[in-house]
N, C-alpha and C positions, 0 to 999 in steps of 0.2 A: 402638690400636696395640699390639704387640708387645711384653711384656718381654725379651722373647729381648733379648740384646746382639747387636750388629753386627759381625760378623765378617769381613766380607768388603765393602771397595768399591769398588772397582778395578774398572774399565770392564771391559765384554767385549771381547777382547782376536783381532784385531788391531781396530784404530781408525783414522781418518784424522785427519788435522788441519792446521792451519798456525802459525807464531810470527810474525805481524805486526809486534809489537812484541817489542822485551829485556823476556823477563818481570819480573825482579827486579833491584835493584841489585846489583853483583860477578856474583862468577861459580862462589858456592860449590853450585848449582845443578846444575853440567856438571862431569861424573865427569873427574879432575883431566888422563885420557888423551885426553881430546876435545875440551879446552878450542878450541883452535888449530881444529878443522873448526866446531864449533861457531859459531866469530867467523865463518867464511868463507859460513856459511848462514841465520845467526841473526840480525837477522831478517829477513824475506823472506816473498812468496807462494808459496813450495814448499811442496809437500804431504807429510806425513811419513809414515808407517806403524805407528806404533807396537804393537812384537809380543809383548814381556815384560814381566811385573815381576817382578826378583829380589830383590822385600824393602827395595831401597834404591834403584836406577835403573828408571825405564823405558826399555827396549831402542827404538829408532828406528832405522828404516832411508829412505834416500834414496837410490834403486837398489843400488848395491855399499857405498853408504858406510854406515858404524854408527855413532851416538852414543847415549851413555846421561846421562839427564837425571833430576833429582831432580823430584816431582810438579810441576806449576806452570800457569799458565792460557794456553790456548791456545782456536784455535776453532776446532769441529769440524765437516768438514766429509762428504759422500757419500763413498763408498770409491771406490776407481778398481780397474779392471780392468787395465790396464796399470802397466809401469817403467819408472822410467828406467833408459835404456840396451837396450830391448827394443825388436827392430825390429820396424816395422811396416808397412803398406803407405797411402801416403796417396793416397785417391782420390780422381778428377778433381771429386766434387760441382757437375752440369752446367756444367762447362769452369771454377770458379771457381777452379781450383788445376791445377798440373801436377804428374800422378800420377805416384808412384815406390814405391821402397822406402826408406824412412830408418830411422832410429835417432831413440829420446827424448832429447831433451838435458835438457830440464826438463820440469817437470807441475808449476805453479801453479792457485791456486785465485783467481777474480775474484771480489770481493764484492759488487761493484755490479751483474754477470751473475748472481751466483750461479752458476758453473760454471766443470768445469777448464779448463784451458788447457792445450795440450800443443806445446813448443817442440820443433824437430826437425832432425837434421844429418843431411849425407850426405858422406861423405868429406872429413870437414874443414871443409865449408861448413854454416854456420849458416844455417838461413831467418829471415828476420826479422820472420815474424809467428807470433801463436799460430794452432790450430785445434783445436777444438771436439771432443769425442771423435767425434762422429757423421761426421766426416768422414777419421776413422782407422779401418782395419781388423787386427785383431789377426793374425797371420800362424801361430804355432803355437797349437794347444790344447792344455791342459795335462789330459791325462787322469790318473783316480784309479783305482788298481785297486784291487780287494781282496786285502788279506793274505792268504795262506794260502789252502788249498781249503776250503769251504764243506762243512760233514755235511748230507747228504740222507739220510733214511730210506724205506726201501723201501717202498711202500704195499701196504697188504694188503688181502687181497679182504674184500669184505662180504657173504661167503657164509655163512651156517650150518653145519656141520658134519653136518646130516640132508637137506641139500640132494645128490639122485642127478646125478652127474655126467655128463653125453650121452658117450653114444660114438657117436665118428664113423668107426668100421671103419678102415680101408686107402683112403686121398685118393692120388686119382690122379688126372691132367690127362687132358682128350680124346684129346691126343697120345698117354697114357701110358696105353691100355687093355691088360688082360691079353689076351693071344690064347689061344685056345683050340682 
């Protein structure tokens, strides 16, 4: 092993995970401004995101909501490709479902499946089962461009410089003969 000291241990970042259980007793844990959303998710099969650490909280997102959380034990689960709150299109999967377009309402993770679960509304109405990602279709793709224009360098010939260059006179088309 290394002498080097450890400098660094903090997950590679973003992460998934869930809070099954209240990690610790109180609540000195939950940054003092999220206490109250925190009660309302904590604990639960919802899948978090966690995107930062600024030295003292981990940043968490739960589609539009934020909470920031001191280190604590949770369990971590596969990352998900979708949010909540991000529509999507759920399809027929040979007739077992009637196809639409919805909205996420929740993304739990099942322990006993091992896999998420994705709850889903459509104008107010909650469906009242889960479904499986394989049975959701993501509807926009999130393309990444490149910053700025890219330097091309102009390629140069692999000619020699004692190398006699053809001359090829006066090109003319068949069309285009001198007359005389």
């Amino acid at each position: 092993m290394s002498d080097q000291p450890i400098t660094n241990m903090s997950p590679a970042l973003p992460d998934y995970g869930i809070y099954d259980r209240w990690p610790v007793d109180g609540e000195a844990w939950i940054h003092p401004e999220d206490r109250e959303l925190a009660k309302q998710l904590i604990p639960s099969e919802r899948v978090f995101r966690r995107e930062k650490w600024d030295g003292e909280y981990y940043w968490l997102a739960y589609g539009q909501q934020t909470l920031r959380l001191q280190p604590t034990l949770w369990l971590e689960v596969p990352p998900i490709d979708l949010e909540v709150g991000e529509q999507i299109e759920l399809l027929a999967h040979q007739g077992d479902n009637d196809p639409g377009l919805f909205h996420i309402q929740d993304i739990h993770y099942n322990r006993v499946h091992q896999n998420h679960e994705y709850f889903l509304q459509r104008d107010g109405l909650h469906l009242p089962d889960a479904f499986p990602r394989e049975h959701l279709r993501k509807l926009h793709q999130q393309h990444h461009l490149r910053v700025g224009d890219p330097e091309h360098t102009m390629p140069q010939p692999r000619l020699s410089a004692e190398v006699p260059l053809l001359d090829v006179g006066d090109l003319t088309g068949d069309d285009q003969q001198k007359k005389t």
